[in-house]
N, C-alpha and C positions, 0 to 999 in steps of 0.2 A: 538558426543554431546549427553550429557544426557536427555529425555525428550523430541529428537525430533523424530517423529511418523509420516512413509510415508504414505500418502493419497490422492490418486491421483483422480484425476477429471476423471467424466467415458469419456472426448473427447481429454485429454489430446494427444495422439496420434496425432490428426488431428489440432494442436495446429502447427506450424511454428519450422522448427529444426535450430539450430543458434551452432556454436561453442562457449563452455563456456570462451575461451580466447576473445571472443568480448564482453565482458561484464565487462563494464566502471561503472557503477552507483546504485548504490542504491534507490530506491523513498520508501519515510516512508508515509505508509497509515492508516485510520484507517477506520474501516470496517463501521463505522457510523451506525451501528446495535446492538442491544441488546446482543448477546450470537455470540458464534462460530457456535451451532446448525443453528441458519439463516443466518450467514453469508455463509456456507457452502449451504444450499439450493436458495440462493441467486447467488453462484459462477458455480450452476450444470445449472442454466436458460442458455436457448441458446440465444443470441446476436446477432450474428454473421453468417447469415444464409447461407452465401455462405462455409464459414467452418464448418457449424454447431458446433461452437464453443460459447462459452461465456465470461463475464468480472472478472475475478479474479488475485491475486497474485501469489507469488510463494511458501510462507512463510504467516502462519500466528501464531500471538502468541495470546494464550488466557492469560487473568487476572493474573491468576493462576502461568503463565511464562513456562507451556507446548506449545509444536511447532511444527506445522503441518503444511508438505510440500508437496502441492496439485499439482505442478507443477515442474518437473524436471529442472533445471540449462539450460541443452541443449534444450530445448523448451521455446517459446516468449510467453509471458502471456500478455492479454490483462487486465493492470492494469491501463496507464495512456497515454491518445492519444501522438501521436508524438513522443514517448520517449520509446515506450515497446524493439526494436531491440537488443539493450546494454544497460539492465536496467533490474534489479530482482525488485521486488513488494514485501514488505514486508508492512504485515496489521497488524494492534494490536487489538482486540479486544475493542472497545469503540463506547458507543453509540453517541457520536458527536450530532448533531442536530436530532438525530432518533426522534420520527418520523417524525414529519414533514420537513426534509431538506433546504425546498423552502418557508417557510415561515417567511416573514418578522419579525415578533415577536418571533422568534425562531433561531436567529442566533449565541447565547452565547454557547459556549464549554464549559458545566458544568461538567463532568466527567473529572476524573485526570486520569494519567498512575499510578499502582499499582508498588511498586518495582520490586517485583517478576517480571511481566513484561517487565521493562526497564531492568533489569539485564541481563534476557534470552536473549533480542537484542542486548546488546552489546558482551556479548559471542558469539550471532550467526553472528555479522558482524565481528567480531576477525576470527572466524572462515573461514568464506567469504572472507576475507583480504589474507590468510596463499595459501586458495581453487584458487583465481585467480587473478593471476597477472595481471591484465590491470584492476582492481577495481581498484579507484583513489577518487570517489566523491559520495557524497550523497545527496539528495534531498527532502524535503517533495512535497507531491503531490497539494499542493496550490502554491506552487515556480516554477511548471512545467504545471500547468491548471491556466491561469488565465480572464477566459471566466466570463463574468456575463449575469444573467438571467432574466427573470422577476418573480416575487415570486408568490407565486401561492396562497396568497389570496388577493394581492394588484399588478395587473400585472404591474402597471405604476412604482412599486419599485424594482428594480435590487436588486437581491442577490449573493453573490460570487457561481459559482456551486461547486465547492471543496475550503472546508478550511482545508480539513483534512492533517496533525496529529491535527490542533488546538493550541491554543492559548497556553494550558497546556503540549507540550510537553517539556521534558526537551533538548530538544538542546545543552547548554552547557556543560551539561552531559555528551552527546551522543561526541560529536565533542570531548570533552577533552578526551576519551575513547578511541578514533580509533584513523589510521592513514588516515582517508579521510579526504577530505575538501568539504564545502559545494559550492553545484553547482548551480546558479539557470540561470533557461532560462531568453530569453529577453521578454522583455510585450508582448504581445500581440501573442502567442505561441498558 
């Protein structure tokens, strides 16, 4: 694929090895960050102290609809609780509720997907479709987290903790494009 660019996380290694034939799902995220630059300095944080590992994807597309693959196929990325085993993480570059995530007044997804962007994800899930056969289904990462929180300038008001992709992403698009179907867990996941 044209434009995708390996980049691999400096713990990538000590990340969990999985065979790429157990891998069922797709989850569509968005990085809820201004640029790729922070996203990126954001995916190097350790998390995870007993692996000394962190929270990222495995794919991520900037604006632009260039794609950088921080995490090998045969390695578990910690992108979305419960779900990472049989599941690639795929981030799009958008700021989503940045900065403030948790904030009540601040829960509208006012950034759109760029074409350029959506086009590179469907190529790269065509792609992904051809790479492993036991791919079947797709997810956003609000359909697979559905935890609420208290918001962090009015504790007494619940905010969703992940809405990402967001209100804006095209779905219809995406699903008339592939051959997955969409997946989502049951409440309370």
């Amino acid at each position: 694929m044209s434009g995708l660019v390996q980049n691999p996380l400096s713990y990538v290694n000590r990340l969990d090895s999985r065979p790429p034939d157990s891998i069922r799902r797709v989850v569509i995220h968005a990085t809820e960050l201004p640029d790729l630059e922070t996203a990126r300095e954001y995916g190097e944080r350790i998390h995870h102290e007993a692996s000394r590992t962190g929270n990222s994807g495995h794919f991520y597309i900037d604006r632009d609809g260039s794609i950088e693959q921080w995490v090998p196929l045969d390695r578990v990325a910690h992108h979305v609780r419960g779900h990472n085993a049989d599941s690639i993480g795929i981030e799009l570059v958008n700021r989503g509720r940045w900065p403030d995530w948790y904030d009540s007044h601040h829960q509208d997804w006012e950034e759109s997907y760029p074409d350029a962007q959506i086009h590179a994800l469907i190529e790269l899930l065509a792609r992904l479709q051809d790479e492993l056969p036991a791919l079947a289904e797709i997810a956003g990462h609000d359909q697979l987290d559905h935890d609420w929180i208290a918001s962090s300038d009015k504790p007494e008001v619940l905010v969703r903790r992940k809405m990402d992709p967001g209100a804006e992403f095209p779905w219809t698009r995406i699903l008339s494009a592939t051959r997955l179907r969409l997946s989502h867990a049951p409440e309370g996941n």
